[in-house]
C-alpha positions as CSV (number, residue, x, y, z in Angstrom):
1,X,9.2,-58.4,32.1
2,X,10.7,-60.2,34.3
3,X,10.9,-64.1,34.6
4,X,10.4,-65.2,38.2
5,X,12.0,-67.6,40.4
6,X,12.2,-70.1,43.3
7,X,15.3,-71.9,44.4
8,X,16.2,-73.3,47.6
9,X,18.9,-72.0,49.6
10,X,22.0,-73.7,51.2
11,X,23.3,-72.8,54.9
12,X,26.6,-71.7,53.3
13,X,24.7,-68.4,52.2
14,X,23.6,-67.7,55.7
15,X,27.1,-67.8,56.8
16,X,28.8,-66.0,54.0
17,X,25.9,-63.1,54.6
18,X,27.0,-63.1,58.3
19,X,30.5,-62.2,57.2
20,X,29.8,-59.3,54.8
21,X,27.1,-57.8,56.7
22,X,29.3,-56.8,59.4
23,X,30.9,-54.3,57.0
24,X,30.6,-50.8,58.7
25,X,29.3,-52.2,62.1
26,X,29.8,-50.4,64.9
27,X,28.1,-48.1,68.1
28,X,24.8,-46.1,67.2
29,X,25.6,-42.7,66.0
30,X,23.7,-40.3,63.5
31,X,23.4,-37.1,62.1
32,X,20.8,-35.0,60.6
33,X,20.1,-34.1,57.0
34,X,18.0,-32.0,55.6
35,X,17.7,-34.2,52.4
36,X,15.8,-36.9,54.9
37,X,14.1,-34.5,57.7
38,X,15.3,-37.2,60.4
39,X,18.8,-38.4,61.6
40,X,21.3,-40.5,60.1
41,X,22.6,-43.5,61.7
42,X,26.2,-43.6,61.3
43,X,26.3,-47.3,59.4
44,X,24.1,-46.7,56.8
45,X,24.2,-50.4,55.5
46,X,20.8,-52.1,54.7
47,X,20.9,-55.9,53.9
48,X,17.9,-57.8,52.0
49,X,18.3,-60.9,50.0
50,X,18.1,-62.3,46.4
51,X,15.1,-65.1,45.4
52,X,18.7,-66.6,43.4
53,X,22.0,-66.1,41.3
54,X,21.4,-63.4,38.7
55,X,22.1,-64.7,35.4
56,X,24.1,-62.0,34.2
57,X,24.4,-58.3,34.6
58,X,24.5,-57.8,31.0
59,X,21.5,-56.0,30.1
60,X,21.5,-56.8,26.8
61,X,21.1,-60.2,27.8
62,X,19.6,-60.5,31.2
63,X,15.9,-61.5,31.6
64,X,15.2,-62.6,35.3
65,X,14.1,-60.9,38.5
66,X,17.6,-60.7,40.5
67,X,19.1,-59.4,37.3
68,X,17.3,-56.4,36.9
69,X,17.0,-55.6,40.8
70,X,21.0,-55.8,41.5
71,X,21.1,-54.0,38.0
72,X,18.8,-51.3,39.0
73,X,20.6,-50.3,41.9
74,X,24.3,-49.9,40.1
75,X,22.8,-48.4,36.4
76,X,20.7,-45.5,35.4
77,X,19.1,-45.0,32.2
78,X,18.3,-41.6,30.6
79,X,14.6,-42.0,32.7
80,X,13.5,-43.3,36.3
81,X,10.2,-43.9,37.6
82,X,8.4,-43.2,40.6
83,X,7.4,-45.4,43.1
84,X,4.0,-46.6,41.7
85,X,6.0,-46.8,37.8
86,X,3.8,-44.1,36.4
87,X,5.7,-40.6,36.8
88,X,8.9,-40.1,34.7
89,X,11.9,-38.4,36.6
90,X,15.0,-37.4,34.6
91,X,17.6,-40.0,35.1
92,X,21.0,-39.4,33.0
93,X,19.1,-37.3,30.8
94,X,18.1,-34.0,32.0
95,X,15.7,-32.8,30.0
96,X,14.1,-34.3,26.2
97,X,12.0,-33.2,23.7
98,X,9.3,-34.8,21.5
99,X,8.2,-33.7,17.9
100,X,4.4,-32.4,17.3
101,X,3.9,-36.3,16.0
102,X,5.1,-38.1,19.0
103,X,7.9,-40.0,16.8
104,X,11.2,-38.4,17.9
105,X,12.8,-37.3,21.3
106,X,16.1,-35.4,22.0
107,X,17.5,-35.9,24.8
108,X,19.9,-33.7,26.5
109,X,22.1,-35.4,29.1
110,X,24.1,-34.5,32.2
111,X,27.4,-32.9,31.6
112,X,28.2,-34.8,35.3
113,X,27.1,-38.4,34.5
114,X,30.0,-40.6,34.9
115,X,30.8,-44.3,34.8
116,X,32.7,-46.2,38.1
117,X,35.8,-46.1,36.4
118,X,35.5,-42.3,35.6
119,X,34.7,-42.1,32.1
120,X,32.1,-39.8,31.2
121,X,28.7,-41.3,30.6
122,X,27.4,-40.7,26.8
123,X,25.0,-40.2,24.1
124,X,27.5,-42.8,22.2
125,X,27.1,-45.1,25.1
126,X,23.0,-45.2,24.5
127,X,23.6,-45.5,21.4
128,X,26.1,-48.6,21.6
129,X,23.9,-50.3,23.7
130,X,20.5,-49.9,22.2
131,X,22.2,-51.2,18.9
132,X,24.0,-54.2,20.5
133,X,20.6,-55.2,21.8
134,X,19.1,-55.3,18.8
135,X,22.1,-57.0,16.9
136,X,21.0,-60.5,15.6
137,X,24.5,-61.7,16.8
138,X,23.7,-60.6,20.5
139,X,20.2,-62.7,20.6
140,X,19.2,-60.4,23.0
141,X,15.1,-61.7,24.0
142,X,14.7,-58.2,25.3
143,X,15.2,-56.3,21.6
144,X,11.8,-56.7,20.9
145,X,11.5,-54.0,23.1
146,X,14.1,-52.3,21.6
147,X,13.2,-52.9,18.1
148,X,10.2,-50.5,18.3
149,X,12.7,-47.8,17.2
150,X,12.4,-46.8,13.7
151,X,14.9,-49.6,11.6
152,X,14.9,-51.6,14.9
153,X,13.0,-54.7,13.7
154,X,14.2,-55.0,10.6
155,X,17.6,-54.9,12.0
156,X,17.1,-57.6,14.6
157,X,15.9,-59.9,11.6
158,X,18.7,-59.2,9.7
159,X,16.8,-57.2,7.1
160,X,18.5,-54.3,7.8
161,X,22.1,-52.5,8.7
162,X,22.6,-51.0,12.1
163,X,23.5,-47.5,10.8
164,X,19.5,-47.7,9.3
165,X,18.1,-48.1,13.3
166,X,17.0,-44.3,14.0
167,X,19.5,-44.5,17.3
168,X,21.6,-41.7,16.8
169,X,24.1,-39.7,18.9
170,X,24.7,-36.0,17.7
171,X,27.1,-35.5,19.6
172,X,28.6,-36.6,23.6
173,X,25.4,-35.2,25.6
174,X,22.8,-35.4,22.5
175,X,20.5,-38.1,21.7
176,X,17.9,-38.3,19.4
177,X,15.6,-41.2,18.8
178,X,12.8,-41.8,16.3
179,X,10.0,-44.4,16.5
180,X,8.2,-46.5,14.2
181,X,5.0,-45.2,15.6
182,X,4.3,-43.1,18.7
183,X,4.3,-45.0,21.8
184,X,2.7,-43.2,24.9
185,X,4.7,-45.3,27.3
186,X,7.9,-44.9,25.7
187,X,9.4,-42.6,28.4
188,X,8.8,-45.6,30.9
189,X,10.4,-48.3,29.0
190,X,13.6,-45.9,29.2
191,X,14.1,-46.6,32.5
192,X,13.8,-50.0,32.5
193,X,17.4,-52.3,32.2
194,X,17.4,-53.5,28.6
195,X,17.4,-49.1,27.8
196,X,20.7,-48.5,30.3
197,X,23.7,-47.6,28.8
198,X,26.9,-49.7,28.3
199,X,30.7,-48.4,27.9
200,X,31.4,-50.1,24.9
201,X,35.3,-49.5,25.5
202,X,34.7,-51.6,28.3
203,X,32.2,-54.2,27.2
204,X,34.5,-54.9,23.8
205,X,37.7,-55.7,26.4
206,X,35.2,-58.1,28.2
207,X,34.4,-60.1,25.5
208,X,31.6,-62.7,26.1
209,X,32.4,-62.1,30.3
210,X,31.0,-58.8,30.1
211,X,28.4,-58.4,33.0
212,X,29.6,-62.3,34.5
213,X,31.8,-61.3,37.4
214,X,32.7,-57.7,39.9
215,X,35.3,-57.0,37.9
216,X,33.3,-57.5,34.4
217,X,30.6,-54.8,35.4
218,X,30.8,-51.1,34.8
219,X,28.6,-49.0,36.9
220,X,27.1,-45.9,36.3
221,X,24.3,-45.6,39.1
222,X,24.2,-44.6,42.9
223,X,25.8,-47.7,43.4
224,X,28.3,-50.2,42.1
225,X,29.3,-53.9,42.8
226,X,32.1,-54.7,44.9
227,X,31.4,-58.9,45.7
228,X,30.2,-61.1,43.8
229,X,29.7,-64.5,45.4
230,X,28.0,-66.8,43.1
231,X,24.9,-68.5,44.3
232,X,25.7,-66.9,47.7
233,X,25.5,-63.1,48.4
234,X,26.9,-60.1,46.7
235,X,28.2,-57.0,48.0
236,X,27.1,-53.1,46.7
237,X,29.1,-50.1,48.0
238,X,28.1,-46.2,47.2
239,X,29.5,-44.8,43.6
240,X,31.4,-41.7,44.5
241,X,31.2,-41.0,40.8
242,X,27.5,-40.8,40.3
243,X,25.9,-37.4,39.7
244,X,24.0,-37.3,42.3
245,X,25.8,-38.7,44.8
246,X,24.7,-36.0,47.6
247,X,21.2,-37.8,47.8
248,X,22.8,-41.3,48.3
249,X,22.7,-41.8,51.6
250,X,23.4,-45.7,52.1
251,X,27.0,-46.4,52.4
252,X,27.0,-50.4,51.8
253,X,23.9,-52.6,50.5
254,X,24.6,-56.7,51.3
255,X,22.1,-59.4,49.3
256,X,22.2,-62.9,50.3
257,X,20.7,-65.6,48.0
258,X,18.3,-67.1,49.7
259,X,14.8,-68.1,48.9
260,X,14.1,-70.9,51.6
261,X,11.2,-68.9,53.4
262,X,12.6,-70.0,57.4
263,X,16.1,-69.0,56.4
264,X,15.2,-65.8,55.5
265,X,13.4,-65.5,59.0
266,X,16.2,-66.4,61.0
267,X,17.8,-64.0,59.6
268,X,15.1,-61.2,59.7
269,X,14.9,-62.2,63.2
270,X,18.6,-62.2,64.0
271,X,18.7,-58.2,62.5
272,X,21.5,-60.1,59.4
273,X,18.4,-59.2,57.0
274,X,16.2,-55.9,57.1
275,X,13.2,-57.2,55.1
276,X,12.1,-59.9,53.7
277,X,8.5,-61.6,51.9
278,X,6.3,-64.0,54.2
279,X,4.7,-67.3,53.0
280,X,1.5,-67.9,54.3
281,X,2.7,-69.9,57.4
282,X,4.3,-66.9,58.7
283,X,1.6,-64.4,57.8
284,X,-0.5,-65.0,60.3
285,X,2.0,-65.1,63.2
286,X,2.5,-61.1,62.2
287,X,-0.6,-59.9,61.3
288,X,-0.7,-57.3,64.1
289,X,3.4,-56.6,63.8
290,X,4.1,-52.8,63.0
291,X,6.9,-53.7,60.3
292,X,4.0,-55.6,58.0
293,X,3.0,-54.5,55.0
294,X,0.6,-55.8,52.1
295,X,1.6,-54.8,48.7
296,X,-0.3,-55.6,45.3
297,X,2.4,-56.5,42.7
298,X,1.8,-56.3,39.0
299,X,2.9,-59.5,38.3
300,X,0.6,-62.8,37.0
301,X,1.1,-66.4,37.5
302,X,0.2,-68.8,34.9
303,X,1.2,-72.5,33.4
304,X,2.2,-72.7,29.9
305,X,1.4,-75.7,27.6
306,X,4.0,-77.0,25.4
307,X,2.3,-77.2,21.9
308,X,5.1,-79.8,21.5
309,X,3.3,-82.3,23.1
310,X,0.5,-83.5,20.7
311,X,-2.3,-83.6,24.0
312,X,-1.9,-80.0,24.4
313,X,-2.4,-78.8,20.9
314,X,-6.0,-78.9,22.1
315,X,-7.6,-75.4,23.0
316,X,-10.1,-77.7,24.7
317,X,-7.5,-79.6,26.3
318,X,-5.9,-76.8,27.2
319,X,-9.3,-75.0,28.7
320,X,-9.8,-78.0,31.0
321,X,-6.6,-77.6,32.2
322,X,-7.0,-74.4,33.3
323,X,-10.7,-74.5,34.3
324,X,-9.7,-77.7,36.7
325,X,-7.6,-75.8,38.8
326,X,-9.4,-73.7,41.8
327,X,-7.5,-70.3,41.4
328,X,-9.4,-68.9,44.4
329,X,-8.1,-71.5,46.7
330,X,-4.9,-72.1,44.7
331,X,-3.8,-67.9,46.0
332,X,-5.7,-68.6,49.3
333,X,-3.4,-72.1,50.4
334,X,-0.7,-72.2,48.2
335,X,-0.1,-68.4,48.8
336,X,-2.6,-66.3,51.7
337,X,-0.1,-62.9,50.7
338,X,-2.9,-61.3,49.7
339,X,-2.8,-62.6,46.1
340,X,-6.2,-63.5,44.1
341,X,-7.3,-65.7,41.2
342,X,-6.3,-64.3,37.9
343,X,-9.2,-63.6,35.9
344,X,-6.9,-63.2,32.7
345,X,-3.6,-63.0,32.0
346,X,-3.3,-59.1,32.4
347,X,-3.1,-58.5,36.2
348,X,-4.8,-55.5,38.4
349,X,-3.1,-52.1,38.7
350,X,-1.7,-52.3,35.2
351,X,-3.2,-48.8,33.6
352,X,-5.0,-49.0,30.3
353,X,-3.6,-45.0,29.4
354,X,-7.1,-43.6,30.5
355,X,-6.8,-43.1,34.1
356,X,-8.2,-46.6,34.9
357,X,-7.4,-49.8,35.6
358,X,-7.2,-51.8,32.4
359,X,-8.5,-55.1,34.1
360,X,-11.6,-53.2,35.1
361,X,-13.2,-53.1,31.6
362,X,-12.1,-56.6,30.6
363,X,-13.5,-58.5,33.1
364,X,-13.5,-62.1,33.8
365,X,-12.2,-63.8,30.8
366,X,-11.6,-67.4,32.3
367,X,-14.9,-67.7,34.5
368,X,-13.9,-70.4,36.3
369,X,-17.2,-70.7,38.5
370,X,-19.3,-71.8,35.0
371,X,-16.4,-73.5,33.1
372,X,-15.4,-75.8,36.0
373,X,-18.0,-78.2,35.4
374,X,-17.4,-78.5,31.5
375,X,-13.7,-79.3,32.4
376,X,-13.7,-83.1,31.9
377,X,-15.6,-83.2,28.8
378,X,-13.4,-80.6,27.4
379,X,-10.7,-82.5,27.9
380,X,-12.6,-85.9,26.7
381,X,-13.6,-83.9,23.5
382,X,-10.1,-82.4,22.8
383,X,-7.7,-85.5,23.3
384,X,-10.0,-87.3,20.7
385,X,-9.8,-84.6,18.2
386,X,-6.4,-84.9,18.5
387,X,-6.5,-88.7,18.3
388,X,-5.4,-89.6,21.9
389,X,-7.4,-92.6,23.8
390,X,-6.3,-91.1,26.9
391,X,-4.6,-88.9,28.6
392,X,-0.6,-89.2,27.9
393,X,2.2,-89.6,30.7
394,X,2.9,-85.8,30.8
395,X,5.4,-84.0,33.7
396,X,5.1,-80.6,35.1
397,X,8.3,-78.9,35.8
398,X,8.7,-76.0,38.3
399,X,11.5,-74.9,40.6
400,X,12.5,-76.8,44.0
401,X,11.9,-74.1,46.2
402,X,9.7,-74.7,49.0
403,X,6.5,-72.4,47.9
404,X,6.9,-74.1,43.9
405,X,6.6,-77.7,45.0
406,X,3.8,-77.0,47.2
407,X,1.6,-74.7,44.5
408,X,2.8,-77.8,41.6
409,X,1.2,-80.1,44.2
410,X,-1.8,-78.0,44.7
411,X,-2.1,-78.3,40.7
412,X,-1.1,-81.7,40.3
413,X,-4.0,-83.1,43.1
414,X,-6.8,-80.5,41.0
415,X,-5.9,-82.3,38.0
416,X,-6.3,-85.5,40.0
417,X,-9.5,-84.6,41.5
418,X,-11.3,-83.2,38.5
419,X,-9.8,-84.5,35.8
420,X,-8.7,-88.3,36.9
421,X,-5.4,-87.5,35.5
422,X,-2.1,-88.6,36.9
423,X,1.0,-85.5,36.5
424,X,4.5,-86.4,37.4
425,X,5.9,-83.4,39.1
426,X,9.8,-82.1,37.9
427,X,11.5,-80.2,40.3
428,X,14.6,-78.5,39.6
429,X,17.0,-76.0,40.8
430,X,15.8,-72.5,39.3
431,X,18.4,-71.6,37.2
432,X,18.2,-75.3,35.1
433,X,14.4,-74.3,34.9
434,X,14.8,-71.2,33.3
435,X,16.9,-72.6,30.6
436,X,14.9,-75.9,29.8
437,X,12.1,-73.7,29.4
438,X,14.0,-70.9,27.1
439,X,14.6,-74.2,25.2
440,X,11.0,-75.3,25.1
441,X,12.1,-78.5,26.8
442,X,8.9,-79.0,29.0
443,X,5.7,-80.2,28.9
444,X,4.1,-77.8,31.0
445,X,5.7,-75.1,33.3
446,X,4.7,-72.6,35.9
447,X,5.8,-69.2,35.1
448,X,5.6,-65.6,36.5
449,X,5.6,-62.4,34.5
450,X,6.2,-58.7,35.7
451,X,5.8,-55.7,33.5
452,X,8.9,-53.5,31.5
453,X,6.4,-50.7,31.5
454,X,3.0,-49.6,32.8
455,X,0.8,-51.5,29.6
456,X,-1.0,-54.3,29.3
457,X,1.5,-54.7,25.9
458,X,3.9,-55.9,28.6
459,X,2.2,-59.1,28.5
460,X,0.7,-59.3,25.5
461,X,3.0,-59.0,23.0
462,X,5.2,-62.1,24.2
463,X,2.7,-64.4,23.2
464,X,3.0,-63.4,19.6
465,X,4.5,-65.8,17.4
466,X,7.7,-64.5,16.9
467,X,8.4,-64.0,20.4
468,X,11.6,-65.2,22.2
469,X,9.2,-65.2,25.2
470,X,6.6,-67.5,23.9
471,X,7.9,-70.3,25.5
472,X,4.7,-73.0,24.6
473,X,5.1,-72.3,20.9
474,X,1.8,-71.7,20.2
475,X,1.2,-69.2,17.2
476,X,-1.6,-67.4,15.7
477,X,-2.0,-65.0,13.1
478,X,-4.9,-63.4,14.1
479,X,-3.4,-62.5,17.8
480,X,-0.4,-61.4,15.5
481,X,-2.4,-59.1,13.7
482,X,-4.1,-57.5,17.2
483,X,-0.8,-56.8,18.9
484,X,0.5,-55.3,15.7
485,X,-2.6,-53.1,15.1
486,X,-2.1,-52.3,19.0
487,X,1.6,-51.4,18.8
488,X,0.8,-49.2,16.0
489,X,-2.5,-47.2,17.7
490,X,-2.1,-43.7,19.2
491,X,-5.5,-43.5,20.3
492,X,-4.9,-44.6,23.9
493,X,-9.0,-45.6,23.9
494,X,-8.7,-48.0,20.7
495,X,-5.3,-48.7,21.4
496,X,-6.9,-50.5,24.6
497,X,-9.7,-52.2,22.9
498,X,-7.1,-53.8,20.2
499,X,-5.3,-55.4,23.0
500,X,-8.0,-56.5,25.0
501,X,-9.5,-58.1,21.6
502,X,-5.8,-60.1,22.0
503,X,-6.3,-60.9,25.5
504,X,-10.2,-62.6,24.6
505,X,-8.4,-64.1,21.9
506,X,-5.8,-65.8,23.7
507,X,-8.0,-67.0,26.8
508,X,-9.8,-68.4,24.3
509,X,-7.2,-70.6,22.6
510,X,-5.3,-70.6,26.0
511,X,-1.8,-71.4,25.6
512,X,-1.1,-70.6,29.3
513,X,-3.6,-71.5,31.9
514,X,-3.7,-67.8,34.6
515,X,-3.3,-68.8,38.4
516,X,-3.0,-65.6,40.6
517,X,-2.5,-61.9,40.3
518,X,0.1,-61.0,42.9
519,X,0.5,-59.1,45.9
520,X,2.8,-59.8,48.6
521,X,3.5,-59.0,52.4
522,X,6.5,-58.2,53.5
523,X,8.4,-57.2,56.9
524,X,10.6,-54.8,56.6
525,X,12.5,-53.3,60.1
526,X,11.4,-49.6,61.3
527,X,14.3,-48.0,60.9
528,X,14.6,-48.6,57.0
529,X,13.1,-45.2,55.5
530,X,12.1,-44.6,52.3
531,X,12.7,-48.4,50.6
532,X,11.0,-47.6,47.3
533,X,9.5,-51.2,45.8
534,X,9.0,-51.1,42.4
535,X,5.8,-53.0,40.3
536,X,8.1,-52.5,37.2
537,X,11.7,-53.3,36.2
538,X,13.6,-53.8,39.6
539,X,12.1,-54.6,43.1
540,X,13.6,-51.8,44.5
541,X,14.7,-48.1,43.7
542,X,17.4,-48.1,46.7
543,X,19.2,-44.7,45.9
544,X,16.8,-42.4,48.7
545,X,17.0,-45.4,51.2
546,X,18.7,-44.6,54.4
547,X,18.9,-45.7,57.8
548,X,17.8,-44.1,61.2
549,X,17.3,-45.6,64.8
550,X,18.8,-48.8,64.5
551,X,19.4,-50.0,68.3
């Protein structure tokens, strides 16, 4: 997963960008490879931006998008992922094995995987990592991942000791791992952040600013970070210790913070950026431009009601909510990237283990077409069962980016509209929105989800009602009982129809009310080759990227 934001963006970024992206500058000169086919320019510095501040780049603790996509470019886990998030490449591990019943992989790692400071990169450091994750103490929302590993769970609820979690390093390049159950996906999830290693030498000396600052991160990936200016840009250089450092080709990678969709234009258009997303005011002027690109993302848009507020303990209340809202115009105005109404909460592309798409078999679960016109009595019906008169004084918080107030007034006029209800609208900077809603203090909130692996479990299971994720505290056993029947299936084909028996289940009671699947189009300058965009952990898989004809 990751948790999406959109912030606005102060000038002071543009010009502290300015500054660092001048790094290597200089006259046009290149070279050929034969790792590329095509020449090398002689800077070989790419510069994008950041939608905000990374929390932290601790990955036991990190959670949001710019996290894992700085993260992803200066850590490696023992697995990567090709560009569509399906095939598995060996990462710091070289090779694994898995036992006849799919419950325990050995991995053997690289003899040449070393961390920035030169340490050698180790079983023991999986093994540290994975176990600090799950550690009560660390309250980590990412070990649910985590806690699939035999012992995992149990440890995370402090039922059991951390020598019992089936984590175990046989010696400096062996790791073996058992599972609770067998997991078909597992593979994947090992390349995503919460599975990268961490030198725990170096973590312990950092106390509680581990992964806060440059000089509190320890790198063990084709990059590493050199600048850190909060809320403003960070720098990237190339890791002359990584293993593969021959197939690195970018010398220097620059992110400005900037989400503000004209700023990142001017600086697109000014060469200080060399891609960047378009909102639907600039799509059109560059729909015949060579550097445009459409690209579906596996990521769904939804509100979530806070079953703290007595009004939205009402499924019914809840349904009218979400049926009032025209998701088909919502992604059309609000967005026009390509995007469409959600028709769940699962979004298109994500596989369902069979070679299809798992959406495709589901179909429309929120049938907004029919349900729209039972909206208002819904909500009539529901606020009396739950003994309201009317409709209470209720605000909707969301980010203060440019795109989130203008989709939180597209929702708050629907609710208007159709409903005759008045919303207040809370904007906030990003970062302050994140953590009211980690601490359920909201009454409803637009939220964005992105997959840790290729499975609609990805979205599922955080809805469950243990769930640090469940941010609307809604609970239900039965959903409880379907994702843990689901986790626990090896039949890919009834593994499926467990969770999509969830997903009915939860449009039905409907916690969150599902806006758009997401797609996006981006412009991204000719001569940046071979930018891999990821659906699933980070944005971007930077390590083959290089640059070539840059005038």
């Amino acid at each position: 997963m990751k948790k999406f934001q959109k912030i606005t963006w102060s000038l002071t970024a543009v010009v502290m960008f300015a500054s660092i992206s001048m790094v290597g500058c200089g006259s046009k000169d290149t070279e050929t490879t034969a790792t590329t086919g095509g020449s090398l320019d002689k800077d070989q510095t790419l510069n994008l931006t950041l939608k905000g501040e990374p929390s932290t780049l601790d990955m036991s603790q990190a959670t949001d998008e710019g996290s894992f996509s700085v993260a992803g470019q200066i850590m490696e886990g023992l697995t990567r992922l090709d560009k569509d998030g399906n095939k598995v490449l060996p990462g710091v591990a070289k090779s694994w094995k898995v036992s006849a019943d799919g419950l325990t992989y050995t991995f053997d790692l690289r003899d040449d995987a070393k961390w920035s400071n030169g340490d050698a990169v180790t079983a023991h450091d999986f093994e540290f990592a994975w176990k600090r994750t799950l550690d009560p103490n660390t309250k980590s929302q990412y070990a649910f991942m985590v806690a699939w590993i035999k012992g995992g769970q149990a440890y995370n609820e402090s039922k059991g000791k951390a020598e019992e979690v089936a984590i175990t390093a046989k010696d400096d390049k062996t790791l073996e791992v058992t599972l609770d159950s067998p997991k078909s996906y597992f593979l994947q999830q090992l390349a995503f952040p919460v599975y990268y290693p961490q030198n725990e030498k170096f973590v312990k000396a950092q106390g509680d600013k581990y992964g806060a600052d440059t000089d509190k991160v320890l790198s063990n990936g084709p990059f590493k970070l050199t600048k850190w200016g909060h809320d403003q840009d960070m720098a990237l250089v190339k890791n002359d210790t990584y293993w593969d450092k021959d197939a690195v080709k970018l010398t220097n990678i620059n992110f400005a913070m900037v989400t503000d969709s004209g700023a990142k234009m001017n600086l697109f258009e000014s060469g200080q950026v060399d891609s960047i997303p378009l909102v639907r005011e600039q799509i059109e002027l560059f729909k015949d431009s060579k550097e445009l690109a459409t690209k579906k993302k596996m990521t769904s848009w939804y509100v979530q009601y806070n079953q703290r507020v007595k009004a939205l303990t009402s499924a019914k209340v809840r349904q009218a909510l979400t049926y009032a809202i025209d998701a088909k115009a919502f992604a059309e105005v609000t967005l026009g990237n390509g995007s469409v109404e959600a028709t769940g909460l699962t979004p298109w592309a994500v596989g369902d283990g069979q070679g299809n798409e798992y959406v495709k078999s589901l179909g429309d679960l929120i049938n907004r077409k029919d349900n729209a016109a039972k909206a208002k009595d819904l909500l009539a019906e529901g606020l009396k069962e739950v003994g309201e008169s009317s409709f209470p004084k209720i605000k909707f918080l969301t980010s203060d980016g440019t795109t989130s107030r203008k989709q939180a007034e597209f929702i708050q006029e629907q609710w208007r509209k159709n409903l005759g209800i008045e919303i207040e609208l809370e904007p906030v900077p990003s970062k302050l929105r994140f953590k009211r809603s980690a601490d359920h203090d909201f009454d409803i909130v637009e939220s964005g989800w992105s997959p840790d692996y290729n499975d609609a479990m990805s979205y599922l299971e955080m809805w469950t009602s243990d769930s640090d994720f469940n941010e609307s505290g809604w609970k239900n056993a039965a959903y409880d009982d379907l994702i843990k029947q689901a986790k626990a299936e090896p039949d890919p084909k009834k593994h499926t129809q467990l969770e999509q028996d969830a997903e009915k289940l939860l449009m039905k009671e409907m916690p969150i009310g599902p806006l758009n699947f997401d797609a996006s189009k981006e412009l991204t300058k000719s001569y940046v080759k071979d930018m891999v965009e990821l659906s699933i952990g980070p944005d971007w898989d930077l390590k083959y990227t290089y640059i070539s004809g840059k005038n």
